[in-house]
mmCIF file of the C-alpha atoms, coordinates in Angstrom:
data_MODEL
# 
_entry.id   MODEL 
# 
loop_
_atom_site.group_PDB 
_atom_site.id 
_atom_site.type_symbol 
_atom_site.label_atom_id 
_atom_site.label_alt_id 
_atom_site.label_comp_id 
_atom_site.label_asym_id 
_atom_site.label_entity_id 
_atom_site.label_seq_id 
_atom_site.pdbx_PDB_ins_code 
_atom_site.Cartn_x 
_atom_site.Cartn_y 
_atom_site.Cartn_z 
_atom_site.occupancy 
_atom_site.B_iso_or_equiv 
_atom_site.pdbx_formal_charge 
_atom_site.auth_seq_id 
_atom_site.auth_comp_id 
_atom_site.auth_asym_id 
_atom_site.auth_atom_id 
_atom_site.pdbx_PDB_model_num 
ATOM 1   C CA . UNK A 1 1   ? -55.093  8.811   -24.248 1.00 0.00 ? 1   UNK A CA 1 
ATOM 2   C CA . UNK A 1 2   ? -55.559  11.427  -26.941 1.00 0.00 ? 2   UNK A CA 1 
ATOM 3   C CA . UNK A 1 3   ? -51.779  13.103  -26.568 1.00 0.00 ? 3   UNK A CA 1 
ATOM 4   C CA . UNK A 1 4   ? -50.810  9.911   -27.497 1.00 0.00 ? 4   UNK A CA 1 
ATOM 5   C CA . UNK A 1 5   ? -52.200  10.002  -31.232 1.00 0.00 ? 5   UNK A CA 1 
ATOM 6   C CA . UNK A 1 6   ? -50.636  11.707  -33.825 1.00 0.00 ? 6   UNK A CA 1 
ATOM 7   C CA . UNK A 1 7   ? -49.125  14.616  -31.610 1.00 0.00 ? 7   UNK A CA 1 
ATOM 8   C CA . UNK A 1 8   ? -52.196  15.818  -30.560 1.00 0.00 ? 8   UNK A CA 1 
ATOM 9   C CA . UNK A 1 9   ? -52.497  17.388  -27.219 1.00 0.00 ? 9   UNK A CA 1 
ATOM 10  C CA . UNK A 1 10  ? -55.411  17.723  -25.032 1.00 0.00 ? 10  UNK A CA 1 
ATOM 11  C CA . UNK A 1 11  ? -55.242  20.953  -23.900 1.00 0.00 ? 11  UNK A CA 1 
ATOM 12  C CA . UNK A 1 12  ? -57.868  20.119  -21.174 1.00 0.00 ? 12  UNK A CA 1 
ATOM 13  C CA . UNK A 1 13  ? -55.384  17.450  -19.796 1.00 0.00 ? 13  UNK A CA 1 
ATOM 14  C CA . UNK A 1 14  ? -52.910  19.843  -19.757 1.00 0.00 ? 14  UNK A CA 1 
ATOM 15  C CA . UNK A 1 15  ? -54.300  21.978  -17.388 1.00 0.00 ? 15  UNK A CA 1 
ATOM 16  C CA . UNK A 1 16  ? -56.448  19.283  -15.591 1.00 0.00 ? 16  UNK A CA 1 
ATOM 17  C CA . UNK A 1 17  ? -59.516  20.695  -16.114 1.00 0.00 ? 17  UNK A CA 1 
ATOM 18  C CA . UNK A 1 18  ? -63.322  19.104  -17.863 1.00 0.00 ? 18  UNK A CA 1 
ATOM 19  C CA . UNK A 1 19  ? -63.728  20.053  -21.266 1.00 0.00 ? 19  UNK A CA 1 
ATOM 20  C CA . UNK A 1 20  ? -67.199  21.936  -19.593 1.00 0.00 ? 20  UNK A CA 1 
ATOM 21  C CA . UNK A 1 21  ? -64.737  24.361  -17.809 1.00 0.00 ? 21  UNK A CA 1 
ATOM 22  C CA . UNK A 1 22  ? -65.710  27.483  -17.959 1.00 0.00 ? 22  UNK A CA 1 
ATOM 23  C CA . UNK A 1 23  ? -63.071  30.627  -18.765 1.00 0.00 ? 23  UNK A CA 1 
ATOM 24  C CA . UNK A 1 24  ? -62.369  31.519  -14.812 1.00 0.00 ? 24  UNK A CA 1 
ATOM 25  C CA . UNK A 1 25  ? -62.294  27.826  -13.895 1.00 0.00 ? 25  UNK A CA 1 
ATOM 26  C CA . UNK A 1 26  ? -59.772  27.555  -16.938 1.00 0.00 ? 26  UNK A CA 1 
ATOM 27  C CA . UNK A 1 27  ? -57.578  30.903  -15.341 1.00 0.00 ? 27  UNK A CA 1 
ATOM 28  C CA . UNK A 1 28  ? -57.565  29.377  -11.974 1.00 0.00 ? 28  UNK A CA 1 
ATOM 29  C CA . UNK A 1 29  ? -56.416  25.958  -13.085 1.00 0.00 ? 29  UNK A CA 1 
ATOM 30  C CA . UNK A 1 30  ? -53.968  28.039  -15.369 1.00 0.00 ? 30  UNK A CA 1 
ATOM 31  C CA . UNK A 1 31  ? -52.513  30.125  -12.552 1.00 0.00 ? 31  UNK A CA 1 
ATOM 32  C CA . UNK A 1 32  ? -52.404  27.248  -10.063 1.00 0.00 ? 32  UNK A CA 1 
ATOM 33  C CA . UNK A 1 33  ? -50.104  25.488  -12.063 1.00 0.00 ? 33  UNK A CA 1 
ATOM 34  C CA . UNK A 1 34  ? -47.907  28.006  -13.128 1.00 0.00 ? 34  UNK A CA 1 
ATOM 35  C CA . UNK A 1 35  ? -47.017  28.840  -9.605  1.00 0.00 ? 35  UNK A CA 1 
ATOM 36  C CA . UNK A 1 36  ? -45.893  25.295  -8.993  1.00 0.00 ? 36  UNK A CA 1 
ATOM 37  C CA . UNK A 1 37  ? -44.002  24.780  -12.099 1.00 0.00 ? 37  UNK A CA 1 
ATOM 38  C CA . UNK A 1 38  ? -42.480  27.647  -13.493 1.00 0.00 ? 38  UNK A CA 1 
ATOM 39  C CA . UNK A 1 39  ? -38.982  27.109  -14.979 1.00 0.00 ? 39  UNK A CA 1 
ATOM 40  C CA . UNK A 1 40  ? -37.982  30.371  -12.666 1.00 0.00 ? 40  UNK A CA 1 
ATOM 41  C CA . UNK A 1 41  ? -38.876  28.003  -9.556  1.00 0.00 ? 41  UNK A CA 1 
ATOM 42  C CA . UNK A 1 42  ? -36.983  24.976  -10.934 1.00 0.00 ? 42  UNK A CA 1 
ATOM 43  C CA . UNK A 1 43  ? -33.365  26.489  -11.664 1.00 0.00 ? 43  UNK A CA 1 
ATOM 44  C CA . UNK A 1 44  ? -34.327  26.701  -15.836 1.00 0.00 ? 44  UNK A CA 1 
ATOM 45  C CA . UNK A 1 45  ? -34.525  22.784  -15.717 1.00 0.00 ? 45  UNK A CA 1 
ATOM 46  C CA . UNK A 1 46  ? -36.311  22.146  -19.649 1.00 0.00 ? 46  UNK A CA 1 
ATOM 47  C CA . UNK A 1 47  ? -38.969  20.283  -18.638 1.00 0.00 ? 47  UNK A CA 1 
ATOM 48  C CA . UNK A 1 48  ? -40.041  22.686  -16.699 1.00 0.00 ? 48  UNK A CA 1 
ATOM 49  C CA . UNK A 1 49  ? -39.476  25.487  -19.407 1.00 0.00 ? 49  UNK A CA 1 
ATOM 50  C CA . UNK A 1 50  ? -41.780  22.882  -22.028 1.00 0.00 ? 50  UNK A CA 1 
ATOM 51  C CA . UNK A 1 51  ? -44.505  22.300  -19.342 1.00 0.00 ? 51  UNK A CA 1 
ATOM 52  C CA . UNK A 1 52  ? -44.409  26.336  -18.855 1.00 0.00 ? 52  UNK A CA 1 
ATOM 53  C CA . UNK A 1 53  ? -44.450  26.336  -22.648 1.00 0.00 ? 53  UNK A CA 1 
ATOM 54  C CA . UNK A 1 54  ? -47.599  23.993  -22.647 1.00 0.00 ? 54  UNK A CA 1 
ATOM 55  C CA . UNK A 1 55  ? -49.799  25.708  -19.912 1.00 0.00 ? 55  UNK A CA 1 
ATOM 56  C CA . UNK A 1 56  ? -49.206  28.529  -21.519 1.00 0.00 ? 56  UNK A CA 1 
ATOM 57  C CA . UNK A 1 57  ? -50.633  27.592  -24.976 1.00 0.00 ? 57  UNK A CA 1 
ATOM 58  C CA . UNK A 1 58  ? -53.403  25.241  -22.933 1.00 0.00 ? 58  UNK A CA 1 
ATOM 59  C CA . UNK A 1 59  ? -54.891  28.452  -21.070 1.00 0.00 ? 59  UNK A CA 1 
ATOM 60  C CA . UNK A 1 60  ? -54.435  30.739  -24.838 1.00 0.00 ? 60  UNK A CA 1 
ATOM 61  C CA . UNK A 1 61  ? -56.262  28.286  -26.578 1.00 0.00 ? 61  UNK A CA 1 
ATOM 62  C CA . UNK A 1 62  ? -59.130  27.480  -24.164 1.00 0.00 ? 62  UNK A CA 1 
ATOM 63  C CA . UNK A 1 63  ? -59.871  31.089  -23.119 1.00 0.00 ? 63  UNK A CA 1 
ATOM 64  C CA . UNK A 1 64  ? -60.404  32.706  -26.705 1.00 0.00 ? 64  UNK A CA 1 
ATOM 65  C CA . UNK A 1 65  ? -63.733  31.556  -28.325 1.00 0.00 ? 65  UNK A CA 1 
ATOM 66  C CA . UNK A 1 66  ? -62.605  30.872  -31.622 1.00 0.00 ? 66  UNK A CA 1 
ATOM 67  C CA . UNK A 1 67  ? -59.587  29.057  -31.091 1.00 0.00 ? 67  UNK A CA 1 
ATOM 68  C CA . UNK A 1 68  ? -61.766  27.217  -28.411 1.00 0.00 ? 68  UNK A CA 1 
ATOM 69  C CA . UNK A 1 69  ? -63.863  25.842  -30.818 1.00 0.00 ? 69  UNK A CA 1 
ATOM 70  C CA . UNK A 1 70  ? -61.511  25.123  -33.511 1.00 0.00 ? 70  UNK A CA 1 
ATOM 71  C CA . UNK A 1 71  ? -59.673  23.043  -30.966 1.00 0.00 ? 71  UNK A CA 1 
ATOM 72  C CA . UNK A 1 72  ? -63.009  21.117  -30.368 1.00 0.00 ? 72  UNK A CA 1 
ATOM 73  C CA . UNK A 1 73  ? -63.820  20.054  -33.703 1.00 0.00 ? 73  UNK A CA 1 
ATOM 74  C CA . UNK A 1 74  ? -60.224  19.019  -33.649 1.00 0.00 ? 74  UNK A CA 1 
ATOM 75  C CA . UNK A 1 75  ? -60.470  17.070  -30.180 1.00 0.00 ? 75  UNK A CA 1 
ATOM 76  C CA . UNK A 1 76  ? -63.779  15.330  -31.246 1.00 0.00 ? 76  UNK A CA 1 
ATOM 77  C CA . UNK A 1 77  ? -61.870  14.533  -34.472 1.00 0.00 ? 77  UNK A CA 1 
ATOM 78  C CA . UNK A 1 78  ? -59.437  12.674  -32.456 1.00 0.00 ? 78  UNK A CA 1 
ATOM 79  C CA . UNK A 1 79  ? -61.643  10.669  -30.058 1.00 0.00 ? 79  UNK A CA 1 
ATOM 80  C CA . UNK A 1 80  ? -61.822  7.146   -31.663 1.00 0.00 ? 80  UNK A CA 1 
ATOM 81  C CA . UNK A 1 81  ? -65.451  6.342   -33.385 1.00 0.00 ? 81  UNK A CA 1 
ATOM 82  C CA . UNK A 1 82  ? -67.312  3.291   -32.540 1.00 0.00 ? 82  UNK A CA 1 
ATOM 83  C CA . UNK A 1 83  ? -67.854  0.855   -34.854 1.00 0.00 ? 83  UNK A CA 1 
ATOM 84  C CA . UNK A 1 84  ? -70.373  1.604   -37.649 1.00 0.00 ? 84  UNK A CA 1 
ATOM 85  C CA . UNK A 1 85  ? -73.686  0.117   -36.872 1.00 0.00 ? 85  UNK A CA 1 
ATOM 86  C CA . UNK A 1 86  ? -77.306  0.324   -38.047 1.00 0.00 ? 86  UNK A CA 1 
ATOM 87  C CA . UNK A 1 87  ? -79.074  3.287   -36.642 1.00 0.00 ? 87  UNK A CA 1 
ATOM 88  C CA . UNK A 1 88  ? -82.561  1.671   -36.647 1.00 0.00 ? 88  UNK A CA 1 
ATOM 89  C CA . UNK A 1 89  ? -81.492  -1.733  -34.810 1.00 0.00 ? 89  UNK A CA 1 
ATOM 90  C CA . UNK A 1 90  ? -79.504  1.025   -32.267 1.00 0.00 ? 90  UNK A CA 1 
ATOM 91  C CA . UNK A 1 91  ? -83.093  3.005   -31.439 1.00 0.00 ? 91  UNK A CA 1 
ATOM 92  C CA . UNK A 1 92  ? -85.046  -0.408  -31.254 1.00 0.00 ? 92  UNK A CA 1 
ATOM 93  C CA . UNK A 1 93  ? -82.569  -1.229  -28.600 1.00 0.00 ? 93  UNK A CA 1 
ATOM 94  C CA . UNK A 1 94  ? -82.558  1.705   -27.096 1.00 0.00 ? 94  UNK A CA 1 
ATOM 95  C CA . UNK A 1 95  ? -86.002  1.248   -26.962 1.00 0.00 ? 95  UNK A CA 1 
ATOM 96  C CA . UNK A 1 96  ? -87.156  -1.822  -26.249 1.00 0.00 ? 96  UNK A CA 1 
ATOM 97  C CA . UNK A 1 97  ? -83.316  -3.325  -24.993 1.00 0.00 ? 97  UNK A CA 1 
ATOM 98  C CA . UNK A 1 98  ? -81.368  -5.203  -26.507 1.00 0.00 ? 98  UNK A CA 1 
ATOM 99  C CA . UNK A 1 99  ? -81.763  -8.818  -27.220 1.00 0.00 ? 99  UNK A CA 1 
ATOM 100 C CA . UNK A 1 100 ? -80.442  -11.883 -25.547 1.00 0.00 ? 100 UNK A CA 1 
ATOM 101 C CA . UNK A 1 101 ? -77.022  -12.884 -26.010 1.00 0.00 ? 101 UNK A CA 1 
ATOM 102 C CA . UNK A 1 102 ? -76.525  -9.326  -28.156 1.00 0.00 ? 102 UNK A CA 1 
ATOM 103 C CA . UNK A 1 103 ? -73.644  -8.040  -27.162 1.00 0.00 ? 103 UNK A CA 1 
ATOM 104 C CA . UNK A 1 104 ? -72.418  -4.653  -26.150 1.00 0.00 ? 104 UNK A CA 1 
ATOM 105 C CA . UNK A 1 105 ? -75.153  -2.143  -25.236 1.00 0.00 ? 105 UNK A CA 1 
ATOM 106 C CA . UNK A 1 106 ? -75.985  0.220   -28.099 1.00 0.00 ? 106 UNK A CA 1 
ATOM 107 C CA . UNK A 1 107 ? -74.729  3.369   -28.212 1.00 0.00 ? 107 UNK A CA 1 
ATOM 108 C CA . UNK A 1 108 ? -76.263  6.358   -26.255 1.00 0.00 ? 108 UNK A CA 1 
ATOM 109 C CA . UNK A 1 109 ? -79.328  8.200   -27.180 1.00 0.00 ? 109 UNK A CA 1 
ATOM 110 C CA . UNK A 1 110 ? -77.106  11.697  -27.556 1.00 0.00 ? 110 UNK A CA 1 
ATOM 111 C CA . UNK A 1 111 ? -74.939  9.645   -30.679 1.00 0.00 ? 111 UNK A CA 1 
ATOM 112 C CA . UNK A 1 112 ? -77.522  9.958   -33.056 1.00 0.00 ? 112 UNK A CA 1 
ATOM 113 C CA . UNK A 1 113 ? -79.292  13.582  -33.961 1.00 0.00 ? 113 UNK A CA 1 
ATOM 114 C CA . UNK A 1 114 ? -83.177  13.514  -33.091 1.00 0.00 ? 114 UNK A CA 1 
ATOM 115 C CA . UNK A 1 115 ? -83.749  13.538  -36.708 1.00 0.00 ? 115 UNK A CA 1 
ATOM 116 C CA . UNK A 1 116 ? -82.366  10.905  -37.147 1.00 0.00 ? 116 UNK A CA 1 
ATOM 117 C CA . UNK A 1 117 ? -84.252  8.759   -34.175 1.00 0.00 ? 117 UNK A CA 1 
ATOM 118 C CA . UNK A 1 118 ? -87.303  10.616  -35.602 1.00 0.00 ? 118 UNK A CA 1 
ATOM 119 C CA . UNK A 1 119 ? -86.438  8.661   -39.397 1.00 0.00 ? 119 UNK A CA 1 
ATOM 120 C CA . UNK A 1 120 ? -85.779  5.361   -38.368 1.00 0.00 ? 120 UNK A CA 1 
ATOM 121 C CA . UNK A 1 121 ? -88.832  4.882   -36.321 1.00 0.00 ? 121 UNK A CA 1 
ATOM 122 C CA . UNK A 1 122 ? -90.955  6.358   -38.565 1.00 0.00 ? 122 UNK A CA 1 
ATOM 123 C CA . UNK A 1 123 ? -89.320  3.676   -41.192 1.00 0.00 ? 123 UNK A CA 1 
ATOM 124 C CA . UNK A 1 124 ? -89.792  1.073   -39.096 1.00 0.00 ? 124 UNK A CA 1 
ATOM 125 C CA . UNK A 1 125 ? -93.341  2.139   -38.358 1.00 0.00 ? 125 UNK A CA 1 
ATOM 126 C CA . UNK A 1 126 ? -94.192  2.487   -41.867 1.00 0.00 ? 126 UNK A CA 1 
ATOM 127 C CA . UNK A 1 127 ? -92.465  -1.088  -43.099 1.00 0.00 ? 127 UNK A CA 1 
ATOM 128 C CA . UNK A 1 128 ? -94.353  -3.561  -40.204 1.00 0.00 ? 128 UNK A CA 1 
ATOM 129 C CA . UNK A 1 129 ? -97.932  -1.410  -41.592 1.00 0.00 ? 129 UNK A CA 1 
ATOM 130 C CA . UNK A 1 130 ? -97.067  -2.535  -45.246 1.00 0.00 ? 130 UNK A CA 1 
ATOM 131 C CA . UNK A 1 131 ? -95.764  -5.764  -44.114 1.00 0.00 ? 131 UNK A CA 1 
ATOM 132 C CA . UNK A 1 132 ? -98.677  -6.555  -42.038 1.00 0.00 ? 132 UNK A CA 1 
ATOM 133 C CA . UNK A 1 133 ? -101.114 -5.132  -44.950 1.00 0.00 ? 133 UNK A CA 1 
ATOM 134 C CA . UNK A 1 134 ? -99.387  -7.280  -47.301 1.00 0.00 ? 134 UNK A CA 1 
ATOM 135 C CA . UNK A 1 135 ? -99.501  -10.114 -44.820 1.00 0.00 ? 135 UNK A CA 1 
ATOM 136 C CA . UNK A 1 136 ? -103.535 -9.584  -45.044 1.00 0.00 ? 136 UNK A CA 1 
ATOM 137 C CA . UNK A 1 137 ? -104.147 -8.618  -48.626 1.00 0.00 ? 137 UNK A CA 1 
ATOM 138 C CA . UNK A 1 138 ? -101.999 -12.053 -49.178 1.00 0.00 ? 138 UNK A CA 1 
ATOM 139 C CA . UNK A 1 139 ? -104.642 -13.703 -46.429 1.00 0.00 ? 139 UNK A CA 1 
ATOM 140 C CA . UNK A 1 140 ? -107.846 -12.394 -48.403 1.00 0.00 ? 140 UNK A CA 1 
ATOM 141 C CA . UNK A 1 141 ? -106.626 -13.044 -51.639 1.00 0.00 ? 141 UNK A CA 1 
ATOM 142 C CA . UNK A 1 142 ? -105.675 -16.750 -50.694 1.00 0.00 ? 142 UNK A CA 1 
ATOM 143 C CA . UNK A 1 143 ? -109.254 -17.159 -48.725 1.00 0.00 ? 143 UNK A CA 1 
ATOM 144 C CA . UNK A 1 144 ? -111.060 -16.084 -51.362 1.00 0.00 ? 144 UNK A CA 1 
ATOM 145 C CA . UNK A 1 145 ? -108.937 -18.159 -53.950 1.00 0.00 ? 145 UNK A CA 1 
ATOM 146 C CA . UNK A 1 146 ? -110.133 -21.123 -51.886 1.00 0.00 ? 146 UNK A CA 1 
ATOM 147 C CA . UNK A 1 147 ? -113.754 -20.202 -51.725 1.00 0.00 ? 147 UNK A CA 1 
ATOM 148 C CA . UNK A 1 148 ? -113.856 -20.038 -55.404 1.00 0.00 ? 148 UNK A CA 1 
ATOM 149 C CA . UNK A 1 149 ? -112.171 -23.587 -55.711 1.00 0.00 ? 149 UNK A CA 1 
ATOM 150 C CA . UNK A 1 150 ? -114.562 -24.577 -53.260 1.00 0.00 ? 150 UNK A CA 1 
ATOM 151 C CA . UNK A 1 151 ? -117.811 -23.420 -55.083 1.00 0.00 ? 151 UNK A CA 1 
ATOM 152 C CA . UNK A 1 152 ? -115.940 -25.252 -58.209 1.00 0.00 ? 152 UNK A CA 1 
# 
């Protein structure tokens, strides 16, 4: 899926391997397929030769730290984004579910830092307290509105 977009290649795909490979598990998968389709084994056919070519860049990239990482900011850059959606709404249904009729499931509790979790509950918390102490300031201003038309 991601070679397909904008010449990027997956350098995991490549070599068939998760993207939680370590560096030996990255070798091995390296050296397995090298043995089975190096151009020397298929009479210089070019395919071959490009495959070569791209196991060989797959196993450079993913074994050296740096240009590990660099190729991960790059990959997640590539993976296509979900829709943008309202962080609180996404922790109350993560929390309590999501409502009837509503849809896909939110997104996963790893999408969103624990910061962020942290803020929108704590928003949410802090706007049903002044809407409820609204509610009964309005409810004790209105009683005692009525008790003075009363003794009028």
């Amino acid at each position: 899926m991601l070679a397909a977009m904008s010449g990027f290649v997956d350098h995991y795909a490549v070599l068939g391997v998760p993207s939680s490979a370590t560096t030996p598990e990255i070798r091995r998968a390296y050296r397995r397929l090298v043995a089975e389709d190096h151009a020397d084994r298929h009479g210089g056919d070019l395919r071959a030769v490009e495959r070569t070519r791209n196991l060989n860049l797959a196993r450079d990239v993913l074994v050296d730290p740096l240009r590990r990482a660099r190729f991960e900011r790059e990959r997640r850059a590539q993976l296509p984004r979900a829709a943008a959606s309202d962080p609180l709404f996404d922790t109350l249904a993560r929390t309590f579910g999501v409502a009837p009729g509503g849809g896909p499931a939110p997104a996963g509790p790893d999408d969103a830092p624990r910061w962020l979790t942290g803020v929108a509950v704590g928003l949410f918390a802090a706007a049903t307290a002044f809407s409820v102490g609204l509610s009964i300031a309005a409810a004790i201003k209105n009683a005692a509105r009525d008790l003075r038309r009363d003794d009028a």
